[in-house]
C-alpha positions in Angstrom: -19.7 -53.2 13.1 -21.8 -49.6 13.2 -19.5 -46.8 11.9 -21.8 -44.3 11.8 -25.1 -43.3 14.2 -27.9 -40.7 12.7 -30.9 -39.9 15.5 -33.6 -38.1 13.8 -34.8 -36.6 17.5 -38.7 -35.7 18.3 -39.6 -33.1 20.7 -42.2 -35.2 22.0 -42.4 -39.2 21.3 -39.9 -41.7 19.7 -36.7 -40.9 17.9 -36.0 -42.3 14.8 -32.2 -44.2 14.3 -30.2 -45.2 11.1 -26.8 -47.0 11.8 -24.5 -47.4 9.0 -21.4 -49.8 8.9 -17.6 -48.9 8.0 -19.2 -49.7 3.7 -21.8 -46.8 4.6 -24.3 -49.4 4.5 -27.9 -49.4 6.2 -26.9 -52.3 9.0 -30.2 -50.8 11.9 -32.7 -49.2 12.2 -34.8 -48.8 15.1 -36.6 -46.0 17.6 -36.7 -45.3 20.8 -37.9 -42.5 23.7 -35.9 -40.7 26.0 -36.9 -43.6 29.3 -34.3 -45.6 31.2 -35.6 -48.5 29.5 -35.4 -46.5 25.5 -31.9 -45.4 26.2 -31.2 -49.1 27.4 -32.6 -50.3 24.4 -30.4 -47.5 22.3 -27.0 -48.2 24.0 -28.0 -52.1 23.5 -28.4 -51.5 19.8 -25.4 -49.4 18.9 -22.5 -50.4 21.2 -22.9 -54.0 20.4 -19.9 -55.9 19.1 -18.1 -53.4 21.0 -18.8 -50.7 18.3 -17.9 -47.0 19.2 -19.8 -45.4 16.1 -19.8 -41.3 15.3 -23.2 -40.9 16.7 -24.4 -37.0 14.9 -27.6 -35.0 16.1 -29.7 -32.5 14.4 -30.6 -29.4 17.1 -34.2 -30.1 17.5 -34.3 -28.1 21.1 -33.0 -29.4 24.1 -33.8 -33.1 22.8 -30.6 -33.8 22.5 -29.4 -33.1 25.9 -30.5 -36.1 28.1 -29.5 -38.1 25.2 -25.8 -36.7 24.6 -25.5 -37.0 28.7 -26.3 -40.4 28.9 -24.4 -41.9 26.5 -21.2 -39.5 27.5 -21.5 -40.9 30.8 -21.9 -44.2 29.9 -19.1 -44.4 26.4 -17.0 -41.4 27.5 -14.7 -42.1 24.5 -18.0 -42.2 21.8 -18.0 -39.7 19.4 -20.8 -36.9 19.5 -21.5 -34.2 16.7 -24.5 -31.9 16.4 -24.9 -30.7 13.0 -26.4 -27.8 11.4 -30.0 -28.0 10.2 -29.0 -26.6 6.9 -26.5 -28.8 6.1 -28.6 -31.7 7.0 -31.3 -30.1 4.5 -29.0 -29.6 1.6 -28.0 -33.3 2.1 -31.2 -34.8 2.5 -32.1 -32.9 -1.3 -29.1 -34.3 -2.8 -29.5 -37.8 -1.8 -33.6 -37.7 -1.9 -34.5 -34.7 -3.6 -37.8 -34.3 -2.4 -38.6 -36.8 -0.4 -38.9 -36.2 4.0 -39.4 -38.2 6.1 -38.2 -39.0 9.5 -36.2 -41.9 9.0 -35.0 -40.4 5.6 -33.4 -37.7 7.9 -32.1 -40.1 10.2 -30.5 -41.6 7.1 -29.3 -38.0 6.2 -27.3 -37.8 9.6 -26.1 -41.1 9.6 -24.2 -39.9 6.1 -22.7 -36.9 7.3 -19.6 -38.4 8.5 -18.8 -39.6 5.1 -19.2 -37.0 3.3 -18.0 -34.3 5.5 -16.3 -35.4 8.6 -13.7 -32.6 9.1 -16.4 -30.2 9.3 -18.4 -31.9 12.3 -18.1 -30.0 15.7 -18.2 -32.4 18.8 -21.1 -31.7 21.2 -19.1 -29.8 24.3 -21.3 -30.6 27.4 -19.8 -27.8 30.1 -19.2 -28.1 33.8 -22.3 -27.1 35.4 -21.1 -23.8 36.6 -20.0 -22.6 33.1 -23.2 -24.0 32.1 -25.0 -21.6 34.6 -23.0 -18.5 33.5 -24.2 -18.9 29.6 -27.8 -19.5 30.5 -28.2 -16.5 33.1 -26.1 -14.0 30.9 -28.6 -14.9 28.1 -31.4 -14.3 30.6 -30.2 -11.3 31.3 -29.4 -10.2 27.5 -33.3 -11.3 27.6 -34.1 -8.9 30.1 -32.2 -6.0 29.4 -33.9 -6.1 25.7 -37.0 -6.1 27.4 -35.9 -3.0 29.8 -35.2 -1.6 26.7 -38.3 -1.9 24.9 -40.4 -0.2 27.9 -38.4 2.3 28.2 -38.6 3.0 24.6 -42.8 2.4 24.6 -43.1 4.9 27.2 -41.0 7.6 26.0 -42.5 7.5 22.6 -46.1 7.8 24.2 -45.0 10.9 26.8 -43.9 12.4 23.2 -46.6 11.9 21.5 -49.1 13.3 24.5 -47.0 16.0 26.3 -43.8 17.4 23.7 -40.8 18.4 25.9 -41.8 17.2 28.9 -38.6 14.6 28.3 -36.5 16.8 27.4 -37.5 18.7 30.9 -35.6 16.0 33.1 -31.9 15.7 32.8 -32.6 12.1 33.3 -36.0 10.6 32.4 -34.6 7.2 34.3 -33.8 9.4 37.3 -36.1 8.6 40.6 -37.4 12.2 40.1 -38.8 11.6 36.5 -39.9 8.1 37.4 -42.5 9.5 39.8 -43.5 12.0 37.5 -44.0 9.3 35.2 -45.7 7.2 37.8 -48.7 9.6 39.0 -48.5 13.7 37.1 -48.7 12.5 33.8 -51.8 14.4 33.4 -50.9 18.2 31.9 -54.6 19.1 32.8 -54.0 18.1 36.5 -50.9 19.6 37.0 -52.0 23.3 35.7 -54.7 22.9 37.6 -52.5 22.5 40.6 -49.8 24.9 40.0 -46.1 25.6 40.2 -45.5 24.9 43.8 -47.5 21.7 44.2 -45.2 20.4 41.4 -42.0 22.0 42.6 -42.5 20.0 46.5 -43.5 16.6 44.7 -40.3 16.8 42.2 -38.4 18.3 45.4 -39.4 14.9 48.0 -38.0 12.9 44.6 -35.0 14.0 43.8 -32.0 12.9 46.0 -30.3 16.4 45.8 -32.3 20.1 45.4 -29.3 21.7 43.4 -31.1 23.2 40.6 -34.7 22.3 41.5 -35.9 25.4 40.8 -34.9 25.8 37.0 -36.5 21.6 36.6 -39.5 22.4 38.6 -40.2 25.5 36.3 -39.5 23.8 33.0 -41.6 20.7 33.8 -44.6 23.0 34.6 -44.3 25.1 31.7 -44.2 22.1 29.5 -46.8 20.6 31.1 -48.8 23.9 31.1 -48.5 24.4 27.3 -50.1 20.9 26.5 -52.6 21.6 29.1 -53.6 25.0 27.1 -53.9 22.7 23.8 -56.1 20.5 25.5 -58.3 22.6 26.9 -58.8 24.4 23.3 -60.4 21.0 21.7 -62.0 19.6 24.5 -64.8 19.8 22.3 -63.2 16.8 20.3 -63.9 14.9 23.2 -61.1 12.8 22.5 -58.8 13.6 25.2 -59.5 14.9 28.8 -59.1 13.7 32.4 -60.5 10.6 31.9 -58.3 9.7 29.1 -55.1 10.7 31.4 -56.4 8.5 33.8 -56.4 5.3 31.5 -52.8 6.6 30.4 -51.3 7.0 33.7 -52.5 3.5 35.0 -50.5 2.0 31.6 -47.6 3.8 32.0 -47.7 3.3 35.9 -48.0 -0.8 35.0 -45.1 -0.4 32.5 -42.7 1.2 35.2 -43.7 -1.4 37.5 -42.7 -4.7 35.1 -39.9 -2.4 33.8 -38.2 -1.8 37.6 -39.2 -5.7 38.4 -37.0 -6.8 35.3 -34.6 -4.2 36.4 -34.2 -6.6 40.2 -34.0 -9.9 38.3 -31.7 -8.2 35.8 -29.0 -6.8 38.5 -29.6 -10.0 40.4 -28.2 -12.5 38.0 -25.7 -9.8 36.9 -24.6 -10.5 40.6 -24.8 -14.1 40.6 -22.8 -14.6 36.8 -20.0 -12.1 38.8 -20.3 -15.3 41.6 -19.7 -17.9 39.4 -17.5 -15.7 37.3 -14.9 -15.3 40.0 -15.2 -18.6 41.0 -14.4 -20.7 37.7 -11.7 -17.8 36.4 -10.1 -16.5 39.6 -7.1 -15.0 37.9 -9.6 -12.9 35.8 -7.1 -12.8 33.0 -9.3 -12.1 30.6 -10.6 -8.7 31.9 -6.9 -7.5 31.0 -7.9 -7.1 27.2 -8.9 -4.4 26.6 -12.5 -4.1 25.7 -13.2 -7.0 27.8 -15.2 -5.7 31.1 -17.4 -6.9 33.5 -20.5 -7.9 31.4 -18.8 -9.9 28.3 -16.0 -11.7 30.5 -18.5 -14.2 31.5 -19.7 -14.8 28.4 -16.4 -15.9 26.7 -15.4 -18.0 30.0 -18.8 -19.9 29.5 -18.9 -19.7 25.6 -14.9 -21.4 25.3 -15.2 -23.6 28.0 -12.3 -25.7 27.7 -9.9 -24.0 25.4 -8.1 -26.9 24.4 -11.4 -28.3 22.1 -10.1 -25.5 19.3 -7.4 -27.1 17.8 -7.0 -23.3 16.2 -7.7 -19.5 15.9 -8.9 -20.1 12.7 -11.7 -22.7 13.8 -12.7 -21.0 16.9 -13.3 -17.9 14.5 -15.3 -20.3 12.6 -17.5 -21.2 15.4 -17.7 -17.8 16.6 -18.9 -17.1 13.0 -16.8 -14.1 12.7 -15.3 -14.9 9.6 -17.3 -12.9 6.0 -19.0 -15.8 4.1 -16.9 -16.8 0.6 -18.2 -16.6 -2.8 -15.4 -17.7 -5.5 -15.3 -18.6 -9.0 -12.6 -19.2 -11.0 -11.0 -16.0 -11.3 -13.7 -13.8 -9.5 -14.0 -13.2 -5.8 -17.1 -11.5 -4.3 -16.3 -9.4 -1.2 -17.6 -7.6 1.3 -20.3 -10.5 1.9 -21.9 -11.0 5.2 -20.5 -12.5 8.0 -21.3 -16.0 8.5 -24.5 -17.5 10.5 -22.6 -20.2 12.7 -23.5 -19.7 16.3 -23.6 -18.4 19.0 -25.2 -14.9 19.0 -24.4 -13.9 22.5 -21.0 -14.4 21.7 -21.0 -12.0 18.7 -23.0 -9.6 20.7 -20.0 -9.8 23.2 -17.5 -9.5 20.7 -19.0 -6.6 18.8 -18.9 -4.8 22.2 -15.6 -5.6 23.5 -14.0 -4.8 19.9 -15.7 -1.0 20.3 -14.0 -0.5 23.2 -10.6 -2.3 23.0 -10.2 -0.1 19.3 -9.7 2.7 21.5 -7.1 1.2 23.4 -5.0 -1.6 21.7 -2.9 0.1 18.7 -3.0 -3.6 16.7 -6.6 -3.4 16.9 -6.8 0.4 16.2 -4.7 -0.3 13.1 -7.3 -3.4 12.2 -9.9 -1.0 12.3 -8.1 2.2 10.6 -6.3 0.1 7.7 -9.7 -1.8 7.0 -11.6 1.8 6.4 -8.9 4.2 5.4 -6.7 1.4 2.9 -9.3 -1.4 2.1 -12.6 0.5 1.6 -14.7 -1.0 3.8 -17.6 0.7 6.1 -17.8 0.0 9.8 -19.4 -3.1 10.4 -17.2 -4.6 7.6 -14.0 -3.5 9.7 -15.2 -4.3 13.0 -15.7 -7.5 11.9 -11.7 -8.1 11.4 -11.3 -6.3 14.9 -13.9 -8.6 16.0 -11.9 -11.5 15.3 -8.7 -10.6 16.5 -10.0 -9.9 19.7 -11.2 -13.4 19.6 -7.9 -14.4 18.9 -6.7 -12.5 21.8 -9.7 -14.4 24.2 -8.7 -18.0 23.4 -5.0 -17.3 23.4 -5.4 -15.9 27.2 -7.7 -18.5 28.1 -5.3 -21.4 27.0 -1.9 -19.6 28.6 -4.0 -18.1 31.7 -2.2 -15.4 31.9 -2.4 -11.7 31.6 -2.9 -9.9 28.5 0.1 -7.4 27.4 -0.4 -4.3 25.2 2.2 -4.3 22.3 2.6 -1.9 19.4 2.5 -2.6 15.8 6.3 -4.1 16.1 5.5 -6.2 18.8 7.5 -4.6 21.7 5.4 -4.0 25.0 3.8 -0.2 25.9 2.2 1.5 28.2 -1.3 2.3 28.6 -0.3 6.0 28.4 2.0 6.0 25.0 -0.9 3.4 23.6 -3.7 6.2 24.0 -1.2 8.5 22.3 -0.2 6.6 19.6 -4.1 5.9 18.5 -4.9 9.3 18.7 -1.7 10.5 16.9 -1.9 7.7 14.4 -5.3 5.9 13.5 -7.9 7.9 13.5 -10.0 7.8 11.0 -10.5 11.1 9.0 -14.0 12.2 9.2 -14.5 12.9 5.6 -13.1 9.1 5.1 -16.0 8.2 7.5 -18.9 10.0 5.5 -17.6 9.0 2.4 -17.8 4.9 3.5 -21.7 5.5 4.4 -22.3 7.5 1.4 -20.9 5.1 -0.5 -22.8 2.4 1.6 -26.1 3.7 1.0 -25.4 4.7 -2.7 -25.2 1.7 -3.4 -27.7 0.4 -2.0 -29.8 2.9 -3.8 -28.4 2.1 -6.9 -29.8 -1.3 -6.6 -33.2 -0.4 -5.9 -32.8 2.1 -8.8 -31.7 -0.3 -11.2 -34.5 -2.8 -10.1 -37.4 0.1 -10.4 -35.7 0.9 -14.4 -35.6 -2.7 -15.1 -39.3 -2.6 -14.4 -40.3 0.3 -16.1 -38.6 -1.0 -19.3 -39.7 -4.4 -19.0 -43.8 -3.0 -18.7 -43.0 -0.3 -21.5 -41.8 -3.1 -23.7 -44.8 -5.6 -22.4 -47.3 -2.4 -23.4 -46.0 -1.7 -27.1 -46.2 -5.1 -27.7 -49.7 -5.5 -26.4 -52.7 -6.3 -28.9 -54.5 -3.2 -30.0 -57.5 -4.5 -31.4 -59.8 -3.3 -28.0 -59.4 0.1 -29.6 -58.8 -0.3 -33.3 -60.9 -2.7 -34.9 -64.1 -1.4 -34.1 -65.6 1.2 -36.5 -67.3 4.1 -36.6 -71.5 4.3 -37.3 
């Protein structure tokens, strides 16, 4: 009877399949493609004999996916685990040190539940809805990184070819300095042009003329100043009118991808809030604090069903929100990394609800302050502790459904107002703590690199005296 299922997968073509029986033994081997007639020919081969075997993937894309669906709706008790590639890797070596090959690897897989079983997280295929909220907020993480870019390409070439104008604008983002962006981004031109045509463009777009004045003024001196530069080394023939003109159509093609991905962005922003309300109607989890309109979805869609944790301590683990462990005997190294387990958008929407619910939660504000002030460590190291209690806090409201209460350090209930008070009274970090955690951060740091650039000097010296000198000595004079 199969025990144990490995499926080396293939983007494209036949997967490879080792089945192992209940003495680890090599009992099938086969491949097949993802057709009606290949997963026929799968389900024929493995759940014969009434088998249910363990059957493990490695993530190889979305190849798993049609698979893992199939065979849930067909053997909804079957066991399936998706592994991580690394583990798979550092098995393969051990068992075949060198060796690859596809069926090795499907070998590789079909071991793992032998040699590390309690470790293997089931595959959790989502209802469709939850499925939807995790793919558009990462399409919309996707976006807003690519909002963020532009705007950062632009600004850095308006500083580079017209200092201060920027700083000119209250906000560069407003609709005023977008069309100023969009069409006067040539200094020459709008000397040339004067104050007032400048002043009754900014003034038709700008939603309000408080103050229009004082901008209008500003942005024409600035722009007047670079025109003055320009006009000095015109003899350079490097930048004039014609090179303004090539500018402005770049940065006038940047706004206009920039403000398209700004529509899709707020459109799935108001879609996930759709689905959002829909699938978590009690919006319980918007009462922890940190927790707002953006990363709500993404725990609901990340946790799914609550109940697959059997833990805090493994959903921290999955979150990957635990510091990696390095021990030996009696030595402990600290202060590593946190661990690489997935998913990122969920540490992304972690890190960002933990900034804010510090502020507001005196257990997390005392996570943060005792974690600097008493334990030593710099910010990332202690928001990585509040980081995990506020994931603590997510899957405990998510399995009661109900609201989340502020408590105190002894555990008895208090009000928004005292908790405010009580952080600002009580855990604040002194600012001298503060510098002294990134001095020492970067110290050493630079100690390293220090030690590394001695280590080579002394190690050449050494190489040098020891060096033959017969090139210079041997040969004699006349």
């Amino acid at each position: 009877m199969i025990k144990s299922v490995g499926i080396d997968l293939a983007g494209s073509g036949e997967h490879k399949v080792r089945c192992l029986d209940e003495q680890e033994q090599i009992c099938d081997g086969f491949s097949f493609d993802s057709t009606p007639e290949g997963l026929a020919k799968f389900e024929e081969r493995v759940f014969k004999d009434r088998s249910n075997p363990i059957i493990v993937f490695e993530p190889t894309g979305l190849a798993w996916l049609i698979l893992a669906v199939y065979i849930r709706g067909q053997h909804p008790d079957c066991r399936l685990v998706r592994t991580q590639g690394r583990n798979v890797v550092a098995l393969r070596k051990y068992l075949h040190h060198s060796s690859k090959s596809d069926k090795l690897d499907a070998l590789t897989l079909a071991k793992m539940p032998f040699v590390d079983q309690e470790r293997l997280n089931d595959i959790y295929l989502p209802p469709a809805k939850i499925s939807a909220i995790l793919r558009l907020a990462r399409q919309r993480q996707r976006l807003e990184a690519n909002i963020a870019s532009r705007k950062k390409r632009i600004l850095s070439i308006i500083d580079g070819y017209i200092p201060g104008i920027r700083q000119t604008f209250s906000n560069t983002w407003s609709p005023q300095g977008r069309a100023f962006l969009r069409t006067h981004l040539n200094p020459l031109a709008v000397a040339r042009a004067g104050e007032k045509a400048l002043d009754r463009f900014l003034t038709r777009a700008r939603f309000r003329r408080k103050e229009d004045g004082e901008k209008s003024h500003m942005v024409y001196l600035t722009c007047k100043m670079a025109a003055t530069i320009y006009e000095k080394s015109r003899s350079s023939g490097a930048i004039d009118d014609d090179f303004f003109v090539a500018l402005q159509d770049e940065i006038a093609r940047e706004l206009r991808l920039m403000e398209a991905e700004e529509v899709e962005s707020e459109a799935i922003a108001q879609r996930v809030q759709e689905l959002y309300k829909e699938m978590h109607p009690s919006d319980n989890l918007r009462t922890i604090p940190g927790v707002g309109e953006q990363t709500a979805p993404v725990f609901l869609a990340v946790v799914g069903d609550p109940a697959r944790f059997p833990s805090q301590s493994a959903f921290a683990n999955y979150n990957g929100v635990v510091p990696d462990s390095r021990q030996s005997a009696n030595t402990k190294a600290k202060g590593l990394r946190m661990t690489k387990a997935r998913p990122a958008i969920m540490k992304w929407a972690l890190y960002q609800s933990s900034q804010i619910g510090r502020r507001f939660d005196p257990q997390l504000a005392w996570v943060y302050y005792h974690g600097i002030v008493n334990n030593g460590k710099n910010h990332k190291q202690a928001m990585g502790a509040v980081m995990s209690h506020i994931g603590a806090r997510i899957l405990a409201v998510l399995r009661e459904n109900k609201p989340y209460e502020l408590r105190d350090l002894q555990g008895k209930p208090i009000s928004w107002e005292d908790t405010r008070k009580q952080i600002l009274l009580n855990y604040q970090v002194p600012e001298e703590i503060k510098q002294q955690r990134r001095r020492s951060k970067f110290a050493g740091r630079y100690a390293k690199t220090r030690t590394k650039r001695r280590e080579m000097i002394a190690h050449s010296t050494h190489e040098a005296a020891e060096a033959p000198q017969s090139v210079m000595t041997t040969a004699s004079p006349g």
